[in-house]
C-alpha positions as CSV (number, residue, x, y, z in Angstrom):
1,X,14.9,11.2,42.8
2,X,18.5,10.8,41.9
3,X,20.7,11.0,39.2
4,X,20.8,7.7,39.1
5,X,17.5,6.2,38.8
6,X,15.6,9.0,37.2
7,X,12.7,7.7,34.6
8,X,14.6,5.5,31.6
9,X,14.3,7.4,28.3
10,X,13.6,10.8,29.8
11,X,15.7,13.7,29.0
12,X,17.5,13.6,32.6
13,X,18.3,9.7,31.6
14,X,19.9,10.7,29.0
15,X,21.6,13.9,30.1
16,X,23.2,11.4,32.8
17,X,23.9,8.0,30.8
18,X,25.3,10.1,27.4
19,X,26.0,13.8,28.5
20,X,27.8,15.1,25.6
21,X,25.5,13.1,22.8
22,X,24.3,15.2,19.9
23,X,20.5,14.9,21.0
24,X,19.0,17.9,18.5
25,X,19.9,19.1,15.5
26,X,18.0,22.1,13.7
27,X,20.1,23.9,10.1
28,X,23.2,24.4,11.6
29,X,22.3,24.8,15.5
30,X,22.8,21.1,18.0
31,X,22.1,20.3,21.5
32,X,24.1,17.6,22.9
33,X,21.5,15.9,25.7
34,X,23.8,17.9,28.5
35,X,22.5,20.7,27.3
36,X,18.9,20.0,26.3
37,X,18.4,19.3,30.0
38,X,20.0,22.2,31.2
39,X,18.3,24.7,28.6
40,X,15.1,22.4,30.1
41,X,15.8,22.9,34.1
42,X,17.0,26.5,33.3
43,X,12.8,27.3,31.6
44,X,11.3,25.3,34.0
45,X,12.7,27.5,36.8
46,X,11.8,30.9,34.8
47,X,8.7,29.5,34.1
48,X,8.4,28.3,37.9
49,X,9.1,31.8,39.2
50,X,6.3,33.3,37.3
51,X,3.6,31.4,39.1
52,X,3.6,28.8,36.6
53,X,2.6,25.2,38.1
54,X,1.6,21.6,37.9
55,X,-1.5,21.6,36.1
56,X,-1.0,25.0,33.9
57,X,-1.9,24.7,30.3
58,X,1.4,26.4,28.3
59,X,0.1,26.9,24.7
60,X,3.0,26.6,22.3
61,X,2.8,28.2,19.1
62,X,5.5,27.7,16.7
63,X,7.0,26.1,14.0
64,X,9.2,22.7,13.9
65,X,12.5,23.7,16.2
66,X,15.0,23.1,18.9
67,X,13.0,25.1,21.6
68,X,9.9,23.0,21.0
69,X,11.9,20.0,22.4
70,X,13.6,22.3,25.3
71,X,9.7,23.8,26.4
72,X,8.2,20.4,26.1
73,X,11.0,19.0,28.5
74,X,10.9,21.6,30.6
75,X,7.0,21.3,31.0
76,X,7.5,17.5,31.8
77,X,9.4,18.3,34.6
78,X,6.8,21.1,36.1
79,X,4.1,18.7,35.2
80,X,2.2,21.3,32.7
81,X,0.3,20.1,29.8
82,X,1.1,20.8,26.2
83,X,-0.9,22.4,24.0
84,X,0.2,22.4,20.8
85,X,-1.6,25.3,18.3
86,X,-1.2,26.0,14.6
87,X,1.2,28.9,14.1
88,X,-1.4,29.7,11.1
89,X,-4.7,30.3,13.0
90,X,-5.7,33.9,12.9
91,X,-6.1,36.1,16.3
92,X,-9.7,35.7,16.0
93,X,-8.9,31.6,15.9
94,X,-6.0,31.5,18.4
95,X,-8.6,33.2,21.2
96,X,-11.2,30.9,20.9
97,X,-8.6,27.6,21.6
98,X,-7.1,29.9,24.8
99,X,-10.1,30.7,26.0
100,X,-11.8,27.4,25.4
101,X,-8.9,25.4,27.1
102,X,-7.9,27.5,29.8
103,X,-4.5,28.1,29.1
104,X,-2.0,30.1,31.3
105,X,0.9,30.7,29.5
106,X,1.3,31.2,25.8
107,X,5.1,30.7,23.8
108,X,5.3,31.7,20.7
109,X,7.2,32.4,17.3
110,X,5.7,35.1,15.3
111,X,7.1,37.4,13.3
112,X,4.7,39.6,14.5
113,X,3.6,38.6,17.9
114,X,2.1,42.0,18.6
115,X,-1.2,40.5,16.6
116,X,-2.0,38.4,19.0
117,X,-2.3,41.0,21.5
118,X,-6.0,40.7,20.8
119,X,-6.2,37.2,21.3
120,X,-4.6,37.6,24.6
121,X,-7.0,40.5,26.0
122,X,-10.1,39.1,28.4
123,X,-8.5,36.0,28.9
124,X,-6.4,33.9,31.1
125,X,-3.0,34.2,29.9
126,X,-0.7,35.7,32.4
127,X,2.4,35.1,30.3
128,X,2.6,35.2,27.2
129,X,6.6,34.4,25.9
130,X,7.9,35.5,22.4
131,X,11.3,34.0,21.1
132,X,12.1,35.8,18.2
133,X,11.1,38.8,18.2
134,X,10.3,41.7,20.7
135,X,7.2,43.0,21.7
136,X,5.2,45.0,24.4
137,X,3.5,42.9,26.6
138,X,5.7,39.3,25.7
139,X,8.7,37.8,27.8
140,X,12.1,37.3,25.9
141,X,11.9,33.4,25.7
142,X,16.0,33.7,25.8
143,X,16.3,36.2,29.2
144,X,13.8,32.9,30.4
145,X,17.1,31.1,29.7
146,X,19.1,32.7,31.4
147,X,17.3,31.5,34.8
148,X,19.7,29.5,37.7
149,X,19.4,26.1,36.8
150,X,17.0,24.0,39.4
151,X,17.3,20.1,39.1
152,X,14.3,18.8,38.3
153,X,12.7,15.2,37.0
154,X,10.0,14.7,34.7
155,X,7.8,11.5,34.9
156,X,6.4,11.0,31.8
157,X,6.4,13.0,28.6
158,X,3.9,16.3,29.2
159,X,0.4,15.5,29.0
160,X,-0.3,16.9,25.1
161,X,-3.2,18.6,24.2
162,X,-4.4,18.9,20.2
163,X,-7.5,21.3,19.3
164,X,-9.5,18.8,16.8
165,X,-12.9,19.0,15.5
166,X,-16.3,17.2,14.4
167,X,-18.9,18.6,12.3
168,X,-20.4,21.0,14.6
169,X,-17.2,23.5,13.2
170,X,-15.7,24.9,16.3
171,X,-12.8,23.0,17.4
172,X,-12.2,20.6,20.7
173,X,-9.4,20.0,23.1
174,X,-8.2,15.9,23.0
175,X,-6.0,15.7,26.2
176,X,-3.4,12.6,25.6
177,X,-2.8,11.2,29.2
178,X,-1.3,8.2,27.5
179,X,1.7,8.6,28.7
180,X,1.1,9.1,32.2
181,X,-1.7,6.2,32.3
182,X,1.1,3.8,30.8
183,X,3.1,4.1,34.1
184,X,0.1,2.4,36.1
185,X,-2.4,0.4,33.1
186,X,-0.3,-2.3,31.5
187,X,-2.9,-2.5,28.5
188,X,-2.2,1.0,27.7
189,X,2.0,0.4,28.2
190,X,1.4,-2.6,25.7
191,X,-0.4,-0.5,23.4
192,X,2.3,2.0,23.2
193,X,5.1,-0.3,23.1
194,X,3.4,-1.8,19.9
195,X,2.7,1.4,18.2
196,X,6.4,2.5,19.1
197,X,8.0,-0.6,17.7
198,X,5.6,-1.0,14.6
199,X,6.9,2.6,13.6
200,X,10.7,2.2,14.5
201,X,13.6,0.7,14.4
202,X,15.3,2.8,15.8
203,X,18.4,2.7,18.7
204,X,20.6,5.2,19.9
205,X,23.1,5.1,17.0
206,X,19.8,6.2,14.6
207,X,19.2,9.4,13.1
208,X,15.3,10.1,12.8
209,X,14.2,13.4,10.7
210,X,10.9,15.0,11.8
211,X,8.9,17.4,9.4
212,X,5.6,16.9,10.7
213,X,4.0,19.9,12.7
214,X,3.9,20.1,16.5
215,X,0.3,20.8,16.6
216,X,-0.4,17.6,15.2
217,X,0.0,14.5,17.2
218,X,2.6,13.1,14.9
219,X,4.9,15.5,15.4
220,X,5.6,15.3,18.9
221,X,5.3,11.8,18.8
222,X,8.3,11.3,16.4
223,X,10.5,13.6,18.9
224,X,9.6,11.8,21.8
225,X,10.1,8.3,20.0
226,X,13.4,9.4,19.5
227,X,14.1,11.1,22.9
228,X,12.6,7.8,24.4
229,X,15.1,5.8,22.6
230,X,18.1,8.4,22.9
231,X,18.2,8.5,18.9
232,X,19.3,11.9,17.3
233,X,16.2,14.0,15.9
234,X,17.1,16.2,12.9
235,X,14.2,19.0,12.4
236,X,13.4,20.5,9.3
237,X,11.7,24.0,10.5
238,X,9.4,24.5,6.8
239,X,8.9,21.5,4.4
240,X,10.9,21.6,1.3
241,X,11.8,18.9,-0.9
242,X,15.1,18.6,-1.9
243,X,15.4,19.6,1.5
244,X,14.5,16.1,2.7
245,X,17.3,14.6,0.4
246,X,19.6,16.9,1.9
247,X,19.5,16.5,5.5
248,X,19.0,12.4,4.6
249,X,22.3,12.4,2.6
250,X,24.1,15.0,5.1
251,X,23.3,13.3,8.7
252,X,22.4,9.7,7.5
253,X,18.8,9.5,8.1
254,X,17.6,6.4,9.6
255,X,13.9,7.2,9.5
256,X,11.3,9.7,8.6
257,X,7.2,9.9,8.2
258,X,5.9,12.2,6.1
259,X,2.0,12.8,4.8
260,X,1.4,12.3,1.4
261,X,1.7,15.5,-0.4
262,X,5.2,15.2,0.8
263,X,6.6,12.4,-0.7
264,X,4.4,13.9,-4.0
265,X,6.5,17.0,-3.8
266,X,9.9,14.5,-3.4
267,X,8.5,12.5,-6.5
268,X,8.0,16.0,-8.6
269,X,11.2,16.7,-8.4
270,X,13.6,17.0,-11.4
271,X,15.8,13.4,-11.8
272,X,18.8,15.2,-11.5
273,X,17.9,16.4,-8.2
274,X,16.6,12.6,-7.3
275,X,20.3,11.1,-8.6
276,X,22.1,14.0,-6.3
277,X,21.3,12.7,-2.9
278,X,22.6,9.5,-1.2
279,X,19.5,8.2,0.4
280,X,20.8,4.7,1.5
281,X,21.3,5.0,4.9
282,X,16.9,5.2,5.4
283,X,16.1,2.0,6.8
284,X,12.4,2.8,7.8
285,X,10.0,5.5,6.3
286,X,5.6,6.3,7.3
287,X,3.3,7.7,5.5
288,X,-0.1,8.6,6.9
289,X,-2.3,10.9,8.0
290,X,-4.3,11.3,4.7
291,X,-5.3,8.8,1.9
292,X,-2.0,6.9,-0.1
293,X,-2.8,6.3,-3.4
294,X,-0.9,2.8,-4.3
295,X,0.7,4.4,-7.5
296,X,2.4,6.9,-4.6
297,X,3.4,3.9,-2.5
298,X,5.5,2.5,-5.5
299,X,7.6,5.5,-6.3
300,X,8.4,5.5,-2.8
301,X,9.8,2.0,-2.9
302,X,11.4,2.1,-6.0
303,X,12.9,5.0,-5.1
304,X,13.8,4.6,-1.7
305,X,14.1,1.1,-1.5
306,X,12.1,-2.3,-0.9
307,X,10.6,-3.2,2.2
308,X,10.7,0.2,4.0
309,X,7.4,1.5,4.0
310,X,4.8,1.4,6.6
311,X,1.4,3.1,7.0
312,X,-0.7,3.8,9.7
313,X,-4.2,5.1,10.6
314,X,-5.7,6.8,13.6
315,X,-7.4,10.2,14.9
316,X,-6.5,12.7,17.9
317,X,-9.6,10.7,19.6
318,X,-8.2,7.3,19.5
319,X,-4.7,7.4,18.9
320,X,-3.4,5.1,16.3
321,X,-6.1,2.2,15.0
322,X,-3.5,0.1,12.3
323,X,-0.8,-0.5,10.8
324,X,0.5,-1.9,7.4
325,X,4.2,-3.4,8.0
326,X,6.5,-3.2,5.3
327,X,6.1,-5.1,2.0
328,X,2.3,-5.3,2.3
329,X,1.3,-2.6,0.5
330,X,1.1,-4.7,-3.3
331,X,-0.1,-7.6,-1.2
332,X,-3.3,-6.1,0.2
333,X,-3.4,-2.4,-2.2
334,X,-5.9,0.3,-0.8
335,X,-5.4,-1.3,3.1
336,X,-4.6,0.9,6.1
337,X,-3.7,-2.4,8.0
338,X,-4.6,-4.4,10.6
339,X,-5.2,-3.2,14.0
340,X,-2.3,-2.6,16.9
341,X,-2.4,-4.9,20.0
342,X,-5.9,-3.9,22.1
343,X,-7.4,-2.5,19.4
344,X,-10.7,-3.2,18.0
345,X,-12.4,-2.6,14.9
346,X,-16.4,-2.8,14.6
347,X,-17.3,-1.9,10.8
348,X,-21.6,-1.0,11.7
349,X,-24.5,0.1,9.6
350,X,-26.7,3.0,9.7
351,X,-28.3,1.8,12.6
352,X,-25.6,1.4,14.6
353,X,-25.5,-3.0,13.9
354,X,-22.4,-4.8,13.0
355,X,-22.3,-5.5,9.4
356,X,-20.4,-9.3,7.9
357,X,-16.6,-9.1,7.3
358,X,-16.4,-7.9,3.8
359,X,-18.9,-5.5,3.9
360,X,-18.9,-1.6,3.8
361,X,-20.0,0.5,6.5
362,X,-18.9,3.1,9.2
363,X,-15.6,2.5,11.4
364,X,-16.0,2.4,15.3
365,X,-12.9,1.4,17.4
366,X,-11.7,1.1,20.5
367,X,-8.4,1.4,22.1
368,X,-6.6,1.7,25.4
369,X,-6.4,5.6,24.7
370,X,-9.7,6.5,23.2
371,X,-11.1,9.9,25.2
372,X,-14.0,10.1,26.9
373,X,-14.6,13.5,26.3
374,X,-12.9,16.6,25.1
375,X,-11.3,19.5,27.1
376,X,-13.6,21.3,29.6
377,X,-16.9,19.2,27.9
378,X,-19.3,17.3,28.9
379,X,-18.7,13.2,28.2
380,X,-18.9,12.2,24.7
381,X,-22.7,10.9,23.5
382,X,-23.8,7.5,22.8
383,X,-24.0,8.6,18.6
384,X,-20.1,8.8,19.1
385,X,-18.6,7.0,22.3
386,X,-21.4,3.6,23.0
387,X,-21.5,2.3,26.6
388,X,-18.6,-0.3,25.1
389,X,-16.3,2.5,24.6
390,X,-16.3,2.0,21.1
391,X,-15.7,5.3,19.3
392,X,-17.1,6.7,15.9
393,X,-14.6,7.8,13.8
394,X,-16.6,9.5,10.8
395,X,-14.8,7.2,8.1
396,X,-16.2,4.5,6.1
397,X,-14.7,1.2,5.3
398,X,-14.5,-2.2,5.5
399,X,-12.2,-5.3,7.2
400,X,-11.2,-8.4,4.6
401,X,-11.5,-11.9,6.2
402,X,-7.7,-11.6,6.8
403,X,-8.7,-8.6,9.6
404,X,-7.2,-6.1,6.9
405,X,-8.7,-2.5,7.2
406,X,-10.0,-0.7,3.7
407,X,-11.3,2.7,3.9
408,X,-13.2,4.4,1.3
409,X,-15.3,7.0,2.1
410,X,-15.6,9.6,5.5
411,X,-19.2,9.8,6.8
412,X,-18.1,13.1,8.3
413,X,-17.3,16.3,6.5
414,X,-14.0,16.4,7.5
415,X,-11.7,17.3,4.3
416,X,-7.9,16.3,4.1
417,X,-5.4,18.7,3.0
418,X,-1.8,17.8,2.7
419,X,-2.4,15.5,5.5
420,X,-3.9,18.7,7.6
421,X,-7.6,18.5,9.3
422,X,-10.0,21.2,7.6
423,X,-13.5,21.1,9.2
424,X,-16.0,22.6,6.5
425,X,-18.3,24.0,9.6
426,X,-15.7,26.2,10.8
427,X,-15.3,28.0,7.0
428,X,-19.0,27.6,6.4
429,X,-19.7,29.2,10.0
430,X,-17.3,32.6,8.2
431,X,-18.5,32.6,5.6
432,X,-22.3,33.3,6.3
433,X,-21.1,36.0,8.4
434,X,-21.0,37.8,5.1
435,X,-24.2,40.0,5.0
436,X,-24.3,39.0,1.1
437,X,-24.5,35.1,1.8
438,X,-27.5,33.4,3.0
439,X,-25.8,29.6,3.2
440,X,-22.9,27.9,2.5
441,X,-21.3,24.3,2.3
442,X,-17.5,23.6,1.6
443,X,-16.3,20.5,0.6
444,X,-13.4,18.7,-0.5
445,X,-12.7,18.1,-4.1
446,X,-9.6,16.3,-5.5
447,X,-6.4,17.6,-5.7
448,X,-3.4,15.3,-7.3
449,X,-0.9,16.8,-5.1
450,X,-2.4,17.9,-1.6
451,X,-5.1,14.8,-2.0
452,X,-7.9,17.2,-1.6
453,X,-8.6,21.0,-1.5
454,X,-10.9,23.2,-0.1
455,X,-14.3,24.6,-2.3
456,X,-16.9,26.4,-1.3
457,X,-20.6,26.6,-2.7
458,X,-22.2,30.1,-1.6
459,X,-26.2,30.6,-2.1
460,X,-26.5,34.1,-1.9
461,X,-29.4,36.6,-0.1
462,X,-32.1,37.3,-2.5
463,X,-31.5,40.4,-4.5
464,X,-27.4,40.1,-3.9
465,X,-24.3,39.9,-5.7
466,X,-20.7,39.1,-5.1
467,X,-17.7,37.8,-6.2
468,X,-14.8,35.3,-5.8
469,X,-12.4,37.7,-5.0
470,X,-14.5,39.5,-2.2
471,X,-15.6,36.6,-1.0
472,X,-11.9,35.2,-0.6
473,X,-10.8,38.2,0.9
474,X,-13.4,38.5,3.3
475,X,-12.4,34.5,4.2
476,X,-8.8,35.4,4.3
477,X,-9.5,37.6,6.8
478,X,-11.3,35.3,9.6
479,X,-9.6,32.2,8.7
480,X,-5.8,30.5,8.7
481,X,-4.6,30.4,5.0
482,X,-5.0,26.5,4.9
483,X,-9.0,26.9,5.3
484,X,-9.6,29.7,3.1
485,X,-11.4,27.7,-0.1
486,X,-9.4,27.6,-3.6
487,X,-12.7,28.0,-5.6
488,X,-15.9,29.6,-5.4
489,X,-19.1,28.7,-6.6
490,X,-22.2,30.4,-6.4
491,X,-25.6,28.4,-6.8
492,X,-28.8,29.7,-7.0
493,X,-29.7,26.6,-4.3
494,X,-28.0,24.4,-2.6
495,X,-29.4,21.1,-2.4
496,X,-31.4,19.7,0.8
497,X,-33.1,17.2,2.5
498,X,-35.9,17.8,4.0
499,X,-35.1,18.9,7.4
500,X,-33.0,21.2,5.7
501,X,-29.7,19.6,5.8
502,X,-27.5,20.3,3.0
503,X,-26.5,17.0,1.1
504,X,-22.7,17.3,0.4
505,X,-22.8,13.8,-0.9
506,X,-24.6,15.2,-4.4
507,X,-21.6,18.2,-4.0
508,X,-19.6,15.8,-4.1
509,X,-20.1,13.6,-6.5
510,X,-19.1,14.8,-9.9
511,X,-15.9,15.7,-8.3
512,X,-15.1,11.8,-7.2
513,X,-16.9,10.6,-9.8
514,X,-13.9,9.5,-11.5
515,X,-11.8,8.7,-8.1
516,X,-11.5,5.0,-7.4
517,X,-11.4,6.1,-3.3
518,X,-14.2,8.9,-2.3
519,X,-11.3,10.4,0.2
């Protein structure tokens, strides 16, 4: 492949058509796309020359940065999936998602990366890469750059893989192909094309800020939209407020999505600090990833302006299921919008039966990109992929006779957190590791500024005692920060049905009582 007609809206593209174009900005560090390739070639040899090759899973543990977009570039080009891991799991955590996928190669950003020696021992990581900070056993991620630069072309984006989970607790590889499969299915090309355009306006003069994680879909999917359309991408490495304003008002932010709890902690500012920053220059924001109450929705338009917002809903499994354009919101309040082009929404009873438009029940759907199965697993079951490839998504709802989507409660235990995936098995699974604690359930309970937070119900072993402080140091200890529960309560029982389930519902309850959506 030549210079000439390498793969439009790829790093090499735009390395040849605008060289010296400020692709990156992080603080006070840039990368013009010139360099973003080279950085890219210059990895992928280093990483080449280590054995590394097409088909090796490189797990990337780090926080929002330039080198993200340089190590996903350069695995494009080697043709290496993603896989994108929470800098917060625990070594304990971070070994089950190695081993479980397979990974080769692990990059990361610790502080301390000597911890995750132990996650590394008895398993198939040859290299493992740190970038800040030296330790015995890890590669200096900059000597890596120093490598001869080799010319090479990536196809698509790299295939991106995102550990998720259902109720059974332990968490499952989704493998997004989409990219790749776009290059040869139109339906799936379509589908893309329509997510891409219902989320931006973007162009190559527009400035797009991303602040969601790179172990999350949305993440890399904002830096890629804006690699795709040669837009610069401003990173912000740790969410902070006023940080937001500042980086809008300093490079002229075009567009940014955020989860909820963001825009909360934007509204919570002081009005001085709201009147400081020229925000004008935002022409589209999103908001997803976790229930938007309508009240939140209207401070963001009255303070960022009219006709801006959009929302959108989806899952690792599926990819994105709707979308509410701008200036629908206090047209159709509560709605996640109406599905993207070659999507399909089938709203079904207990039995698994369609239900009449306007009623409640659970959401299936089916896209172009919904997996068949997860990472080194077997093929999804009938009870959540049927033979029409319509997949369960845990969530209840409803669609209005004008195809709008209204979602109200989640079948599965799945709790929301600042627009972060907590899966109350996992915690439950640590927490009756305790030799005190005979059962647990956790669930989520409201919380005004993260949407929900984590709580935890312990029935202790007859004869037993224990408190909240041991048992939250005992959780900190096996679990990332995020999962560790913010309350304790020990019952004498929890309630069950009688094949001994737990019934969360009646945990739940006086909690959302009051809550006019039961997520």
């Amino acid at each position: 492949m030549s210079s000439e007609d390498h793969q439009a809206g790829t790093i090499e593209y735009w390395a040849h058509a605008a060289p010296e174009r400020i692709g990156l900005i992080e603080a006070e560090r840039e990368l013009t796309y010139a360099q973003w390739n080279d950085q890219a070639n210059r990895l992928a040899e280093a990483l080449s020359q280590t054995g590394l090759s097409r088909g090796d899973i490189v797990a990337v543990r780090t926080q929002i940065r330039l080198e993200w977009a340089v190590i996903s570039s350069a695995l494009a080009k080697l043709g290496c999936p993603l896989l994108g891991t929470n800098w917060r799991l625990t070594p304990a955590e971070m070994a089950y998602v190695l081993k479980n996928s397979g990974a080769t190669a692990l990059i990361c950003d610790d502080p301390d990366p000597a911890q995750l020696s132990s996650a590394l021992s008895e398993l198939s990581v040859t290299l493992a890469v740190s970038m800040d900070t030296p330790a015995t056993g890890f590669v200096d991620f900059a000597e890596l750059l120093t490598a001869e630069p080799v010319t090479r072309y990536a196809e698509a984006e790299p295939e991106l893989i995102i550990y998720t989970s259902g109720t059974t607790g332990l968490p499952k590889g989704v493998a997004s192909r989409s990219a790749a499969r776009a290059l040869t299915d139109p339906r799936v090309a379509a589908y893309l094309q329509d997510v891409a355009s219902s989320r931006s306006t973007a162009t190559t003069d527009n400035t797009v800020l991303v602040t969601l994680p790179m172990h999350h879909a949305a993440g890399p999917a904002a830096l890629a939209g804006a690699l795709r359309r040669g837009s610069l991408a401003v990173l912000l490495r740790r969410f902070d407020a006023e940080a937001v304003l500042r980086l809008i008002n300093r490079h002229k932010v075009n567009e940014w999505t955020g989860v909820p709890t963001m825009f909360k902690r934007i509204s919570s500012l002081p009005d001085e600090v709201l009147a400081r920053y020229n925000i004008s220059s935002i022409k589209r924001l999103g908001v997803g990833a976790a229930p938007v109450t309508p009240e939140l929705k209207d401070w963001i338009e009255n303070y960022f302006g009219e006709g801006l917002l959009t929302e959108g809903y989806g899952s690792t499994e599926t990819g994105m299921i709707t979308f509410m354009p701008p200036g629908k919101h206090r047209e159709k309040p509560g709605s996640s919008g109406k599905p993207h082009k070659h999507v399909e929404i089938s709203i079904r009873d207990d039995a698994g039966d369609p239900v009449p438009p306007g009623d409640i029940g659970e959401i299936w759907v089916r896209t172009p990109v919904t997996i068949t199965e997860y990472l080194n697993a077997g093929p999804l079951q009938a009870d959540v992929l049927d033979a029409d490839g319509f997949f369960r998504t845990g969530d209840v709802g409803q669609v209005d006779a004008d195809g709008f989507l209204f979602i109200t409660d989640r079948a599965k235990d799945m709790i929301i957190s600042g627009g972060v995936n907590i899966y109350p098995a996992e915690i439950e699974a640590a927490l009756t590791t305790h030799d005190a604690i005979q059962d647990a359930a956790v669930i989520g309970i409201p919380n005004p500024e993260f949407g929900e937070e984590v709580k935890a119900f312990i029935e202790l072993k007859p004869g037993e005692s224990v408190d909240q402080d041991e048992i939250r140091s005992y959780a900190a200890g096996r679990l990332a920060s995020y999962k560790v529960p913010r309350s304790f309560d020990v019952v004498t029982e929890l309630p069950k049905n009688t094949m001994g389930k737990v019934l969360k519902r009646e945990l739940r309850e006086p909690y959302w009582q009051a809550e006019e959506r039961k997520v």
